[in-house]
Residue frames as a rotation matrix with the C-alpha (Angstrom) as fourth column:
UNK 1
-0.225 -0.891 -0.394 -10.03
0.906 -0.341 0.253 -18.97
-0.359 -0.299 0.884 1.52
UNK 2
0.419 0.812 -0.407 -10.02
0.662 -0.580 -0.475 -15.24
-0.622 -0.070 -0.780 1.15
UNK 3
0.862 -0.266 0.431 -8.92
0.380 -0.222 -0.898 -13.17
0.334 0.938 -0.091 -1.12
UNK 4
-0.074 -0.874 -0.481 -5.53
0.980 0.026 -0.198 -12.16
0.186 -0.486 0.854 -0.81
UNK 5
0.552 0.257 -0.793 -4.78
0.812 -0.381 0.442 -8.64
-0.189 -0.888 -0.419 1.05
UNK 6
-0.231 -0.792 0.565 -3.03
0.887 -0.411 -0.212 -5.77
0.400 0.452 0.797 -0.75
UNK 7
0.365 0.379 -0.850 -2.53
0.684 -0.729 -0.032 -2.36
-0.632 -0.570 -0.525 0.75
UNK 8
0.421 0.301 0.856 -2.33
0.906 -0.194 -0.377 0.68
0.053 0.934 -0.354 -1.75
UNK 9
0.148 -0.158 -0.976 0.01
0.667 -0.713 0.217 3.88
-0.730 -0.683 0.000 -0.88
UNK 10
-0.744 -0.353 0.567 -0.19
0.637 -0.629 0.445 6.67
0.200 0.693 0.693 -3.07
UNK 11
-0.713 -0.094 -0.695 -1.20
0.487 -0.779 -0.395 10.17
-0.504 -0.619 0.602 -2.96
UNK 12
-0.728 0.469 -0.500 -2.90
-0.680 -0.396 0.617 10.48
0.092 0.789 0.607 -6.36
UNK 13
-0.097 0.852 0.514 -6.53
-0.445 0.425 -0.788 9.46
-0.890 -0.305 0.338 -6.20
UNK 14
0.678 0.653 -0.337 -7.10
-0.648 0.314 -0.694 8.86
-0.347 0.689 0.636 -9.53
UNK 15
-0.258 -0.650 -0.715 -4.26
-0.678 0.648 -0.346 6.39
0.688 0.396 -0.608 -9.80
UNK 16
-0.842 0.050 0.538 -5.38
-0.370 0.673 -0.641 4.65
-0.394 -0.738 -0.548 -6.74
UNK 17
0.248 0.966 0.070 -9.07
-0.591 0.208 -0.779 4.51
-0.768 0.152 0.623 -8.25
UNK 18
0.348 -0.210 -0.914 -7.47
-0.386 0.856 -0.343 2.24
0.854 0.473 0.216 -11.84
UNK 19
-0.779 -0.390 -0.491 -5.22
-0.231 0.906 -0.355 0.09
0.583 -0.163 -0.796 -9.57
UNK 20
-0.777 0.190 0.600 -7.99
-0.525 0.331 -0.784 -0.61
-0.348 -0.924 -0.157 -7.51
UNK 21
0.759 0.645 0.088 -10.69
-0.380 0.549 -0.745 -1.53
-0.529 0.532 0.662 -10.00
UNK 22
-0.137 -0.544 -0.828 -8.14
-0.454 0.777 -0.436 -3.92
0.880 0.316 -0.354 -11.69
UNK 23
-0.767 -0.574 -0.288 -6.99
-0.410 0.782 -0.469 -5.47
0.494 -0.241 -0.835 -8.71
UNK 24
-0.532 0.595 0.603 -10.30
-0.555 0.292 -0.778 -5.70
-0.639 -0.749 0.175 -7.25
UNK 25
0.283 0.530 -0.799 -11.51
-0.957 0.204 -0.204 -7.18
0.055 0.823 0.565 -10.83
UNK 26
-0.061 -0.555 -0.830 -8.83
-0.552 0.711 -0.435 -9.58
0.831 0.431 -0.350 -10.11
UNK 27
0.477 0.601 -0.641 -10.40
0.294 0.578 0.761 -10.89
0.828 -0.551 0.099 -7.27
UNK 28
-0.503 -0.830 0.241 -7.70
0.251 -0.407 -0.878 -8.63
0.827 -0.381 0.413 -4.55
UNK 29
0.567 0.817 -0.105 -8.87
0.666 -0.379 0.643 -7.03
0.485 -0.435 -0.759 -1.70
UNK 30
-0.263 -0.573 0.776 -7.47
0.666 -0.690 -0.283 -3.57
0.698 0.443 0.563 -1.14
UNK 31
0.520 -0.072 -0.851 -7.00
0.504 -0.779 0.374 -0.56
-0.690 -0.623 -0.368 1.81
UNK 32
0.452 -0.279 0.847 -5.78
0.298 -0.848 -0.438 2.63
0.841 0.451 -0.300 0.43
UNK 33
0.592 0.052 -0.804 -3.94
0.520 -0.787 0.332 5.10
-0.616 -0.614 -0.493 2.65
UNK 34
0.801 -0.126 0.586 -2.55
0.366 -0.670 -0.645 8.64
0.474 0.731 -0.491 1.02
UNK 35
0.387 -0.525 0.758 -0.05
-0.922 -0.248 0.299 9.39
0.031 -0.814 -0.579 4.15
UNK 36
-0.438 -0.494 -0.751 2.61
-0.079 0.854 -0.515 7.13
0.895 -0.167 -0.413 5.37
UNK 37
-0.527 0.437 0.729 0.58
-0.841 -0.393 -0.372 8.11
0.124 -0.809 0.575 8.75
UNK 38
0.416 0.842 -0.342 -2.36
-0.909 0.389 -0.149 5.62
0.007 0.373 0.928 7.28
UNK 39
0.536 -0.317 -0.782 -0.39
-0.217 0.844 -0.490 3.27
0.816 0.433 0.384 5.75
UNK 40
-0.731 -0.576 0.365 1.47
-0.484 0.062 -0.873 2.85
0.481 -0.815 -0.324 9.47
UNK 41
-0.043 0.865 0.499 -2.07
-0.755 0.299 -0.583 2.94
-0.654 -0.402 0.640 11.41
UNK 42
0.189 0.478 -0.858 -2.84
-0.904 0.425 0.037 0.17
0.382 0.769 0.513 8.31
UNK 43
-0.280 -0.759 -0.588 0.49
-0.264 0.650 -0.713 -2.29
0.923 -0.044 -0.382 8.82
UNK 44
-0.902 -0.118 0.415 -0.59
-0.431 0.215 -0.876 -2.24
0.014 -0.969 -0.245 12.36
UNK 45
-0.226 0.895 0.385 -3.89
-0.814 0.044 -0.580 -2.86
-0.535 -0.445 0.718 12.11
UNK 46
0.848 0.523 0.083 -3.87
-0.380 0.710 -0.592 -5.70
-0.369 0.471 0.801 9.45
UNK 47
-0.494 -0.867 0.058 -1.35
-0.162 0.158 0.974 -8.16
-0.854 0.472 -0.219 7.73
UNK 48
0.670 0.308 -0.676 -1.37
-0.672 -0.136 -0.728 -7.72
-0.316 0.942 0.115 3.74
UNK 49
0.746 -0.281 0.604 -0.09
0.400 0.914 -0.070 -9.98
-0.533 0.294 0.794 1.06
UNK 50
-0.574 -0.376 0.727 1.78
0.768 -0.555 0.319 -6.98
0.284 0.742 0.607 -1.03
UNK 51
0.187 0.128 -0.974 1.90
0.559 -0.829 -0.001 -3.57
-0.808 -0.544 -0.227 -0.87
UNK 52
0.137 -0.182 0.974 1.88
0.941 -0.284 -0.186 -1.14
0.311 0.941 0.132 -3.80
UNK 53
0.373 -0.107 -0.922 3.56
0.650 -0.679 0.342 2.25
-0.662 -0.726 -0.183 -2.31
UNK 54
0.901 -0.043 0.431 4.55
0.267 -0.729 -0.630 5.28
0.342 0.683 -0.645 -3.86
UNK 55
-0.160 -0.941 -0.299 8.47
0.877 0.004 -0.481 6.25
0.453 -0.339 0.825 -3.39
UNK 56
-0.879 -0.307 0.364 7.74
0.180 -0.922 -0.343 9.76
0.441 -0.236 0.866 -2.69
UNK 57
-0.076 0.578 -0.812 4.47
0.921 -0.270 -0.279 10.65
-0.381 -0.770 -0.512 -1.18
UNK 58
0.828 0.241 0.506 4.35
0.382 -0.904 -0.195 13.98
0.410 0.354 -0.840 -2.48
UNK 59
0.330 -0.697 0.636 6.26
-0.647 -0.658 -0.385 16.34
0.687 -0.284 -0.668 -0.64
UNK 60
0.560 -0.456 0.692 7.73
-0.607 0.342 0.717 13.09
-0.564 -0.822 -0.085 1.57
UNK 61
0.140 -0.530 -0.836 10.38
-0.923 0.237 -0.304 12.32
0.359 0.814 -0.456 -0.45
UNK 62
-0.858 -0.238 -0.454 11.59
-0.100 0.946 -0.308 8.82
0.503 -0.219 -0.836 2.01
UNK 63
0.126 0.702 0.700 7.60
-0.763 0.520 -0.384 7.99
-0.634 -0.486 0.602 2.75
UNK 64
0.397 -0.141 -0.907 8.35
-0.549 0.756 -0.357 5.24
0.736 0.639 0.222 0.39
UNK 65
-0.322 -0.773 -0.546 11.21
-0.111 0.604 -0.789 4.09
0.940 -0.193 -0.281 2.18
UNK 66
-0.869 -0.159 0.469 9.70
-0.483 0.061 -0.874 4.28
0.111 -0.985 -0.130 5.49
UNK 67
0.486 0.852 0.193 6.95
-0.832 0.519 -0.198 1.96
-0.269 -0.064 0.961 4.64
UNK 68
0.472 -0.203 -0.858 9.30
-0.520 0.722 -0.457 -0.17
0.712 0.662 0.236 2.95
UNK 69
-0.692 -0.670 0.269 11.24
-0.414 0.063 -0.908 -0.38
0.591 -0.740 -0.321 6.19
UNK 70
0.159 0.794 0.587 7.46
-0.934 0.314 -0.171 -0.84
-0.320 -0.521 0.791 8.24
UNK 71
0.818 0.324 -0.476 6.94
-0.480 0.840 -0.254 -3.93
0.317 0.436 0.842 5.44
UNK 72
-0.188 -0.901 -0.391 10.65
-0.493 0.431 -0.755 -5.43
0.849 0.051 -0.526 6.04
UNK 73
-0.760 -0.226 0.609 10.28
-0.648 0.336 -0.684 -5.87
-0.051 -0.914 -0.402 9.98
UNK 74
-0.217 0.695 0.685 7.03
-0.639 0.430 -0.638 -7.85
-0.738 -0.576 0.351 8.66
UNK 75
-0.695 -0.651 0.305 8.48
-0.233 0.605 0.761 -9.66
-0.681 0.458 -0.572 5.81
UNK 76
0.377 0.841 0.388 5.55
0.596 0.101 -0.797 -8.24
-0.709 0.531 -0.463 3.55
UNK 77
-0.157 -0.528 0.835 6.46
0.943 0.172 0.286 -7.80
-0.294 0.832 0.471 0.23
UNK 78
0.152 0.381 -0.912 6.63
0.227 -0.912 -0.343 -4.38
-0.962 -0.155 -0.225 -1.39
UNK 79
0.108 -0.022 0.994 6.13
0.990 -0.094 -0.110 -3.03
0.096 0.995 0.012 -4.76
UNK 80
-0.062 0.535 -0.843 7.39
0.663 -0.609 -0.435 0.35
-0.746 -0.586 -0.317 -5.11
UNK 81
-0.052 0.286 0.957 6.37
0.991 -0.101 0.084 2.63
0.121 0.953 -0.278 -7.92
């Protein structure tokens, strides 16, 4: 079985670069996108076990919420932070 699927939304690299070496330590496998754009083009293109999303996006205050809304119609958890 493979590892489990986690997609990563946030704008700050250098927060994306710790949660990824953790969760990839922890045996995760991990997509990034910095845009809710990405993280759309992502949701479509793959199904994830968990999502870890920024609420704001930078200057998109409801890109949070409009991934969280993407993850709902595919009953994929969301973490948002």
């Amino acid at each position: 079985m493979g590892a489990a699927e986690l997609l990563i939304v946030e704008v700050e690299p250098d927060l994306v670069d710790v949660l990824t070496e953790y969760l990839t330590s922890m045996g995760y496998s991990i997509q990034r996108a910095g845009t809710v754009e990405q993280a759309k083009q992502s949701l479509w293109a793959s199904i994830f076990h968990l999502i870890i999303c920024d609420l704001s996006l930078g200057f998109n205050r409801k890109g949070g919420l409009e991934i969280l809304e993407e993850a709902a119609s595919r009953s994929t958890p969301v973490i948002l932070i």
